[in-house]
Biopython code that builds the backbone (N, CA, C, O; Angstrom):
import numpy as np
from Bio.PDB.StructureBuilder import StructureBuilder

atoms = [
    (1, "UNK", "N", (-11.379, -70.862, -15.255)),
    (1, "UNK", "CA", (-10.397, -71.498, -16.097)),
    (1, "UNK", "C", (-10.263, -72.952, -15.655)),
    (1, "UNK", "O", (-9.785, -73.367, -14.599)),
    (2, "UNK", "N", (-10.726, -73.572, -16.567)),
    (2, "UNK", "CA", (-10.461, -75.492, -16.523)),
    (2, "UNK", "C", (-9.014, -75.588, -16.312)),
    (2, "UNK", "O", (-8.146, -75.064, -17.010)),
    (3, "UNK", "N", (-8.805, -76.522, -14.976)),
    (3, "UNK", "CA", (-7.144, -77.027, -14.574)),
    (3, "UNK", "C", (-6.515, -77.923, -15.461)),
    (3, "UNK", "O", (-7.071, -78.256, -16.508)),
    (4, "UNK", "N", (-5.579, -78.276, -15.188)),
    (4, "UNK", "CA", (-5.048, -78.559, -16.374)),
    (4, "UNK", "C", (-5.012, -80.374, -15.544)),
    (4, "UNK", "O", (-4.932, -80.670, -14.351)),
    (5, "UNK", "N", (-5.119, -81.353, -16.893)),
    (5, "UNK", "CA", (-4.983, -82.436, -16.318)),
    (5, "UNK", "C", (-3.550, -83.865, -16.330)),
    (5, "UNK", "O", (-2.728, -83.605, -17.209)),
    (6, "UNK", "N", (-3.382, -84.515, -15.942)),
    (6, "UNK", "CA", (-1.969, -85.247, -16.047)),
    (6, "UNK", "C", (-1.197, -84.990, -17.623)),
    (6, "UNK", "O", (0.009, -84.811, -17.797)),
    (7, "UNK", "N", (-2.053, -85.024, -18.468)),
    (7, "UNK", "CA", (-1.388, -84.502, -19.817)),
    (7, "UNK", "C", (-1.381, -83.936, -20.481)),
    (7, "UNK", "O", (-1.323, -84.182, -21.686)),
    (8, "UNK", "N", (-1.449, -82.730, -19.834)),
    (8, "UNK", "CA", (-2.282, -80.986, -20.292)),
    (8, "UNK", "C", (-0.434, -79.932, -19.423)),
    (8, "UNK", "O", (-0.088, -79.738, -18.257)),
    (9, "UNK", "N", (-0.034, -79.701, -20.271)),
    (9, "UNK", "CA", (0.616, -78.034, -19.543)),
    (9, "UNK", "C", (0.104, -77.737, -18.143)),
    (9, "UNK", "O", (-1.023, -77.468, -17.728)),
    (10, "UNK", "N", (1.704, -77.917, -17.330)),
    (10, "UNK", "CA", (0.888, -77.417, -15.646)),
    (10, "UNK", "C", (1.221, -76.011, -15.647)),
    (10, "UNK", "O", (1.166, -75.550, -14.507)),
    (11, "UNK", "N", (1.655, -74.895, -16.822)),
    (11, "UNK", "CA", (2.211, -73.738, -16.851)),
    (11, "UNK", "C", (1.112, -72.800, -17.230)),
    (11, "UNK", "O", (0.355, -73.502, -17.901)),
    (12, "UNK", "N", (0.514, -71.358, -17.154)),
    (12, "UNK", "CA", (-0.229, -70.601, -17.737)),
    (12, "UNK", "C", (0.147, -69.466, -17.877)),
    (12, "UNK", "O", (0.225, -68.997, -16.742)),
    (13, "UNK", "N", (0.506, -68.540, -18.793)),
    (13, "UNK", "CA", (1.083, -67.126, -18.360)),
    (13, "UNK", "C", (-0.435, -66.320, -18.575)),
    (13, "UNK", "O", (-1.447, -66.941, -18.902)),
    (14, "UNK", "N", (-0.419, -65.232, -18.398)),
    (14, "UNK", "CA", (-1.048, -64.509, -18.526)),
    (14, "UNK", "C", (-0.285, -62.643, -19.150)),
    (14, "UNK", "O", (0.706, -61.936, -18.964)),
    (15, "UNK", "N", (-1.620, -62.644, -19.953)),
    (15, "UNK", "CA", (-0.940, -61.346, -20.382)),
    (15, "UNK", "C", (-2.045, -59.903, -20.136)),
    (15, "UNK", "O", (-3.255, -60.124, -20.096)),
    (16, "UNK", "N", (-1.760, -59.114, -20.053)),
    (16, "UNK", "CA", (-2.706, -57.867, -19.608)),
    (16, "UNK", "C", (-3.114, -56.733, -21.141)),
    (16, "UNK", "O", (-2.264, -55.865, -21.342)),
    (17, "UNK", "N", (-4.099, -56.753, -21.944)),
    (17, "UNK", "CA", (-4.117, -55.942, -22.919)),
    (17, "UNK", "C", (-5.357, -54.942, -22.818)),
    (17, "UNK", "O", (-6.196, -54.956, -21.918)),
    (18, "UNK", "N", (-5.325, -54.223, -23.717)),
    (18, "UNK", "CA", (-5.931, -52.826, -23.499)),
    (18, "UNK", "C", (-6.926, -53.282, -25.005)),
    (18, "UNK", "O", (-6.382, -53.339, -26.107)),
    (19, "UNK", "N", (-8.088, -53.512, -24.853)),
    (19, "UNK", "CA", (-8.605, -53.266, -26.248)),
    (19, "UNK", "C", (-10.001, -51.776, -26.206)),
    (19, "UNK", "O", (-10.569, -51.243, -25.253)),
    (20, "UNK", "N", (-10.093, -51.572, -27.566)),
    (20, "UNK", "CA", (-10.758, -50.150, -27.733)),
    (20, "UNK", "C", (-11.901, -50.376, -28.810)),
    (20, "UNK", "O", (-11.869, -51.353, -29.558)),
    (21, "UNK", "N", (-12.723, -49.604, -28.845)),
    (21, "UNK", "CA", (-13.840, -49.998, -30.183)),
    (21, "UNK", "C", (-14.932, -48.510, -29.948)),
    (21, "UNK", "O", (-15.230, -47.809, -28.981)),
    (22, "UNK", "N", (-15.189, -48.525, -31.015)),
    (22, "UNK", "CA", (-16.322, -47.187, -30.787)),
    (22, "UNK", "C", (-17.792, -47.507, -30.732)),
    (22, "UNK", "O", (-18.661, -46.638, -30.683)),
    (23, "UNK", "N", (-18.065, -49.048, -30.745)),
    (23, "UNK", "CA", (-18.949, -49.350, -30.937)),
    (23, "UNK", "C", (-19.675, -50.086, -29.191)),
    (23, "UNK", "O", (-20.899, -50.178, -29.091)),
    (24, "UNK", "N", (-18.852, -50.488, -28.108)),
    (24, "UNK", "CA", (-19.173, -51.030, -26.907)),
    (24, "UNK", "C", (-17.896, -51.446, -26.195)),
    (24, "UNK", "O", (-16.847, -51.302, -26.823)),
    (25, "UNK", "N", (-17.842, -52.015, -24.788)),
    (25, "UNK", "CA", (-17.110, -52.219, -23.695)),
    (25, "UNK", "C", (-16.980, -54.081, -24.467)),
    (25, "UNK", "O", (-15.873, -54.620, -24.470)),
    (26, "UNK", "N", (-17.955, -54.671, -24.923)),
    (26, "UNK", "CA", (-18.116, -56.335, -25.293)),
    (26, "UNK", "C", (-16.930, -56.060, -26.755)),
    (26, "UNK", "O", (-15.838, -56.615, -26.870)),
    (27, "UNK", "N", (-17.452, -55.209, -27.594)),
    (27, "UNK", "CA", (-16.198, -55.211, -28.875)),
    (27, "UNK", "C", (-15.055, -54.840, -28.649)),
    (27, "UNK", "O", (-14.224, -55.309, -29.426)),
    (28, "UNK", "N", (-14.635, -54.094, -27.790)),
    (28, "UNK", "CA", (-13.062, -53.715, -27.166)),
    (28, "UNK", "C", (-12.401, -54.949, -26.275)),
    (28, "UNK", "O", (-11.216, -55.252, -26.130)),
    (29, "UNK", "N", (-13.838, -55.666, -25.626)),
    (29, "UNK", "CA", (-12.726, -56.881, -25.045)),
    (29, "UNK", "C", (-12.474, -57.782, -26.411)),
    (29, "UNK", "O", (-11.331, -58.235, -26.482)),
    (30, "UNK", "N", (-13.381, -58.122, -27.534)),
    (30, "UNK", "CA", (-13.336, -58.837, -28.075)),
    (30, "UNK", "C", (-11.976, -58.081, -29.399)),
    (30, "UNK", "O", (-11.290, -58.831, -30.093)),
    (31, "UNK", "N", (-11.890, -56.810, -29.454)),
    (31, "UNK", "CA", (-10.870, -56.696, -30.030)),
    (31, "UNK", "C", (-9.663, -56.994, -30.147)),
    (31, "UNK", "O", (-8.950, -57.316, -31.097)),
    (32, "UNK", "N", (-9.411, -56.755, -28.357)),
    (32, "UNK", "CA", (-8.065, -57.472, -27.522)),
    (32, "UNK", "C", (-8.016, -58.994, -27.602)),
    (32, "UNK", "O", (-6.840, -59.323, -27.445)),
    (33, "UNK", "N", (-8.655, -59.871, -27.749)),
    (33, "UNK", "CA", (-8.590, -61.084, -28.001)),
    (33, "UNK", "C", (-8.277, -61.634, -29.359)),
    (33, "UNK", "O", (-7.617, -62.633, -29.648)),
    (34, "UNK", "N", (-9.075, -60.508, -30.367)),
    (34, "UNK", "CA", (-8.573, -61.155, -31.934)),
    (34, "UNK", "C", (-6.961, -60.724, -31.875)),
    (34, "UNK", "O", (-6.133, -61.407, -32.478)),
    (35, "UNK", "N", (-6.601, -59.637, -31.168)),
    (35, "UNK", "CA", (-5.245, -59.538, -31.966)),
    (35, "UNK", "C", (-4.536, -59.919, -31.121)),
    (35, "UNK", "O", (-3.369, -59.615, -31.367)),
    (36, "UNK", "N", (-4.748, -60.814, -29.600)),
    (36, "UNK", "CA", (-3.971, -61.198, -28.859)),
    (36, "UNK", "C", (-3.666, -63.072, -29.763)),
    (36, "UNK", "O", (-2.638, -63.747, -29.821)),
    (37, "UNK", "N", (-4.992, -63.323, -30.282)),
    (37, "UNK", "CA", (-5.282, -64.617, -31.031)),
    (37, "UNK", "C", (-3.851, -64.454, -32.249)),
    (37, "UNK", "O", (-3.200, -65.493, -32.359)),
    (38, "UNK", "N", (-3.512, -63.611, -32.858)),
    (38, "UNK", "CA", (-2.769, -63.542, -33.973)),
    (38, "UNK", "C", (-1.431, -63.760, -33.848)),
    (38, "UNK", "O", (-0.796, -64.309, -34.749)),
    (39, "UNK", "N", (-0.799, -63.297, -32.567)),
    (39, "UNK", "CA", (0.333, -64.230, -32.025)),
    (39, "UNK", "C", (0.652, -64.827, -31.021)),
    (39, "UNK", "O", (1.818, -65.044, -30.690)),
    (40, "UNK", "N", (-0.586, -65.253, -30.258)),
    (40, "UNK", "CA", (-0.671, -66.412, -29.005)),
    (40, "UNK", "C", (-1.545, -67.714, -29.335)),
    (40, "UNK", "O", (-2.693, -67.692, -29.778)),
    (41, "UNK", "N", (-0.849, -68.756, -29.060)),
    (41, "UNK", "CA", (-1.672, -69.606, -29.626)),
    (41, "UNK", "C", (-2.259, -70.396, -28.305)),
    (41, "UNK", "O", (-1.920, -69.755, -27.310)),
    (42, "UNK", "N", (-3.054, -71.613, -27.934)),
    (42, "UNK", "CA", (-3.722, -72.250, -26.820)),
    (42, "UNK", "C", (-4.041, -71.046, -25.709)),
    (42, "UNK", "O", (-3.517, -71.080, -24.596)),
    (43, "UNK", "N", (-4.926, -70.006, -26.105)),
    (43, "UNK", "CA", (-5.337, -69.396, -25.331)),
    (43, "UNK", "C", (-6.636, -69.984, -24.513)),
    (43, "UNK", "O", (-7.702, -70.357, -25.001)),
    (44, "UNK", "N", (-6.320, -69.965, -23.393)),
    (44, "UNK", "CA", (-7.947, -70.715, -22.446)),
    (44, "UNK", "C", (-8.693, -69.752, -21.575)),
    (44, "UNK", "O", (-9.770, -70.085, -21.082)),
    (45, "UNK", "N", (-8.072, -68.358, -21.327)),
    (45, "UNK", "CA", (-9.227, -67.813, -20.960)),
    (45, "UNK", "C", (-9.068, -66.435, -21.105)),
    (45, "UNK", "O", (-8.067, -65.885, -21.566)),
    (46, "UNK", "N", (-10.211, -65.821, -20.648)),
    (46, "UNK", "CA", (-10.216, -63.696, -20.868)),
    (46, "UNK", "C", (-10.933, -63.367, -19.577)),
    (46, "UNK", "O", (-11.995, -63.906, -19.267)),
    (47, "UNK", "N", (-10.175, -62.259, -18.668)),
    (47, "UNK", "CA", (-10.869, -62.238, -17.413)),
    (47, "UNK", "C", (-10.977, -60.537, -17.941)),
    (47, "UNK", "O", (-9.898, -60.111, -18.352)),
    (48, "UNK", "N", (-12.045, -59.614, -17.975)),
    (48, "UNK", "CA", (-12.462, -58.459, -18.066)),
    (48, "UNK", "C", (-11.979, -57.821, -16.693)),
    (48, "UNK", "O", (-12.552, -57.961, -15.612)),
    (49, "UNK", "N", (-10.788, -57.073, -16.941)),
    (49, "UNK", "CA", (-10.719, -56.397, -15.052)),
    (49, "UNK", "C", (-11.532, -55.352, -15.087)),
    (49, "UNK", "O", (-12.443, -55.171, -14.278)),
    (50, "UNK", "N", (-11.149, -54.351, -16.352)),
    (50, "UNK", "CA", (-11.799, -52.661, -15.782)),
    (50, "UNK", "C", (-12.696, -52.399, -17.320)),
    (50, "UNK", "O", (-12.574, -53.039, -18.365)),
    (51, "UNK", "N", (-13.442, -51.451, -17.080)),
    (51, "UNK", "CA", (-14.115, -50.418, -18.091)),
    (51, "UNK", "C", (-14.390, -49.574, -18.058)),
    (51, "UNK", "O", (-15.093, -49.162, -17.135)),
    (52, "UNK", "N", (-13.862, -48.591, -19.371)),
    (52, "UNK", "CA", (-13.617, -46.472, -19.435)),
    (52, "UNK", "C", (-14.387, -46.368, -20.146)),
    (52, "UNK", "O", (-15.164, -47.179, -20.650)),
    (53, "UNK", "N", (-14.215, -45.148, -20.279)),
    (53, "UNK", "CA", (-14.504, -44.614, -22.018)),
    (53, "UNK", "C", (-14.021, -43.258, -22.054)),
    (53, "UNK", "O", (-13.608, -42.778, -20.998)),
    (54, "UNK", "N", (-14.008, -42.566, -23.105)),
    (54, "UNK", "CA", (-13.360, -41.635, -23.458)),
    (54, "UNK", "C", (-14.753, -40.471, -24.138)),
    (54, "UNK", "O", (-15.308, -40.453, -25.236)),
    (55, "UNK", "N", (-14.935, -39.579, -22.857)),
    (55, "UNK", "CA", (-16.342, -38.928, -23.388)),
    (55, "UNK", "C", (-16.004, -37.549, -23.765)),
    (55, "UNK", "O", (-15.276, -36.824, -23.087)),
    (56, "UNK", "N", (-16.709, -37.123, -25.173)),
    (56, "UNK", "CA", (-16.681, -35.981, -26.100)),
    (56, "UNK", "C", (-17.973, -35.163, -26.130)),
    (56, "UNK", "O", (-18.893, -35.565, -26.842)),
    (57, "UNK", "N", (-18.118, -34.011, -25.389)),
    (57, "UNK", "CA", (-19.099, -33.418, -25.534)),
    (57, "UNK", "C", (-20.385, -34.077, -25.266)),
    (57, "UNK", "O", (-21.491, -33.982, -25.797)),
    (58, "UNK", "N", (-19.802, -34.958, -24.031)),
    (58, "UNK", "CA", (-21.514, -35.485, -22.962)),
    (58, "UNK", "C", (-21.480, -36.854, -23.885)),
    (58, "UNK", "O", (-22.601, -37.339, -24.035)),
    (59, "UNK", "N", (-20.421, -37.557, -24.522)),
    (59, "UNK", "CA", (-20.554, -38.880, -25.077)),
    (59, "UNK", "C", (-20.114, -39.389, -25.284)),
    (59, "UNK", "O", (-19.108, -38.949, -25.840)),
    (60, "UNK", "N", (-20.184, -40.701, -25.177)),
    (60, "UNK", "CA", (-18.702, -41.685, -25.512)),
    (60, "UNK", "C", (-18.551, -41.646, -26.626)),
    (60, "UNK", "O", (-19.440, -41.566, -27.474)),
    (61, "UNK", "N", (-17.218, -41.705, -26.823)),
    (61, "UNK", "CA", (-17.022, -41.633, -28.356)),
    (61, "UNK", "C", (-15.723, -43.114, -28.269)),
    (61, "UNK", "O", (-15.046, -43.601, -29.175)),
    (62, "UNK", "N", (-15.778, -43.370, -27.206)),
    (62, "UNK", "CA", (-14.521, -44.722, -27.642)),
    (62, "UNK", "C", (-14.946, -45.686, -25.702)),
    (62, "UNK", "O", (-15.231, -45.450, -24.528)),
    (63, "UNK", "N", (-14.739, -46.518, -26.452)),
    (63, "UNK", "CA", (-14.928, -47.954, -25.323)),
    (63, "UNK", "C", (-13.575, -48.350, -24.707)),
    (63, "UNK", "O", (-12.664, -48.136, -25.507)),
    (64, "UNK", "N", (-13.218, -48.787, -23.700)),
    (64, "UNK", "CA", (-11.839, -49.084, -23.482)),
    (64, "UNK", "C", (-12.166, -50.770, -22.605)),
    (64, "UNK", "O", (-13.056, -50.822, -21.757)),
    (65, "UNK", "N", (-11.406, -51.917, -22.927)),
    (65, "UNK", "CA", (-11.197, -52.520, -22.327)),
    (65, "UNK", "C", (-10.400, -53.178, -21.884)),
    (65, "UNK", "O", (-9.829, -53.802, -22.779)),
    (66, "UNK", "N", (-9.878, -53.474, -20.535)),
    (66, "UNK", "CA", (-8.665, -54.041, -19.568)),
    (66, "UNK", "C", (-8.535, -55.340, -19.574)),
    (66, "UNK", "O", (-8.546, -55.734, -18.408)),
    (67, "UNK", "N", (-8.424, -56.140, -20.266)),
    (67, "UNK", "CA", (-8.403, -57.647, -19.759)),
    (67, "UNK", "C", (-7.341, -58.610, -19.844)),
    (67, "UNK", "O", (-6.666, -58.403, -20.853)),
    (68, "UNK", "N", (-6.964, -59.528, -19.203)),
    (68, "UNK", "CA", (-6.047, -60.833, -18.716)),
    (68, "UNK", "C", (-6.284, -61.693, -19.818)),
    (68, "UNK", "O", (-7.443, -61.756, -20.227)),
    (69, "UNK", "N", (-5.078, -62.621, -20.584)),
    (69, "UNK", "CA", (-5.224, -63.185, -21.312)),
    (69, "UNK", "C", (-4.860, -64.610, -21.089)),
    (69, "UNK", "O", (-3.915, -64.754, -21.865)),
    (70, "UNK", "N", (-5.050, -65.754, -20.487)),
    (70, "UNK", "CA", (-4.179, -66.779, -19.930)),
    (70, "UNK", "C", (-4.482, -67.858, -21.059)),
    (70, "UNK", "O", (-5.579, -68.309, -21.387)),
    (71, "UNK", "N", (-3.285, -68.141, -21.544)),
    (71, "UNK", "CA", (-2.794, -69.154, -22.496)),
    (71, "UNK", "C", (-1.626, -70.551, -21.570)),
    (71, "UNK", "O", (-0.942, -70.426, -20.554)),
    (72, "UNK", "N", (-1.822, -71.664, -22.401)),
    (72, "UNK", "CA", (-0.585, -72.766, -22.110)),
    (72, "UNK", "C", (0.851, -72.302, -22.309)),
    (72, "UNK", "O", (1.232, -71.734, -23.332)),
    (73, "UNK", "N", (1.526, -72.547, -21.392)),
    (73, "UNK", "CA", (3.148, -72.238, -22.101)),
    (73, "UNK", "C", (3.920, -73.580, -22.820)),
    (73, "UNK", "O", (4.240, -74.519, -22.092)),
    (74, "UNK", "N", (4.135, -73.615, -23.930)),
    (74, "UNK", "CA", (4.530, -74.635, -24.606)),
    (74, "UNK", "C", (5.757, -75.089, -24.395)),
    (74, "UNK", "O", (6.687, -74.322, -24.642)),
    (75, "UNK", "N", (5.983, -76.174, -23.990)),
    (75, "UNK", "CA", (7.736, -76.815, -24.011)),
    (75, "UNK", "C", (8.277, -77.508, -24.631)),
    (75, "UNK", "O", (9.463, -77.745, -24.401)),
]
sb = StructureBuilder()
sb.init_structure("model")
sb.init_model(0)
sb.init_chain("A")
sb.init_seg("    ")
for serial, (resi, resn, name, xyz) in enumerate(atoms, 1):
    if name == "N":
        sb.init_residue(resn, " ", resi, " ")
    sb.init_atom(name, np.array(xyz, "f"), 0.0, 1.0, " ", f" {name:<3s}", serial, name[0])
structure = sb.get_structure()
């Protein structure tokens, strides 16, 4: 994550979301990001912590992904 510079936000929160997809571990993070995108705005980064899945009869049938969302806090 790029620091922030003399006239950039010295604040970042971060948020922790769960995204899911039946299709891979890359579309579940990227799921969590479109709908984290829909009410966070100046988001600057996505850190991937963990990856599941949810297996049905010897197969995944669902992707799970854990990831950090760090955005500017606006003042």
């Amino acid at each position: 994550m790029k620091m922030p510079g003399a006239n950039e936000p010295s604040v970042v929160k971060i948020i922790e979301l769960i995204g899911i997809s039946q299709k891979g571990w890359e579309d579940a993070a990227a799921n969590a990001m479109k709908e984290a995108a829909r009410t966070v705005r100046n988001i600057k980064g996505i850190d991937l912590k963990r990856c599941s899945a949810t297996v049905e009869k010897n197969t995944i049938v669902e992707y799970i992904a854990v990831v950090k969302i760090a955005f500017d806090v606006e003042r």
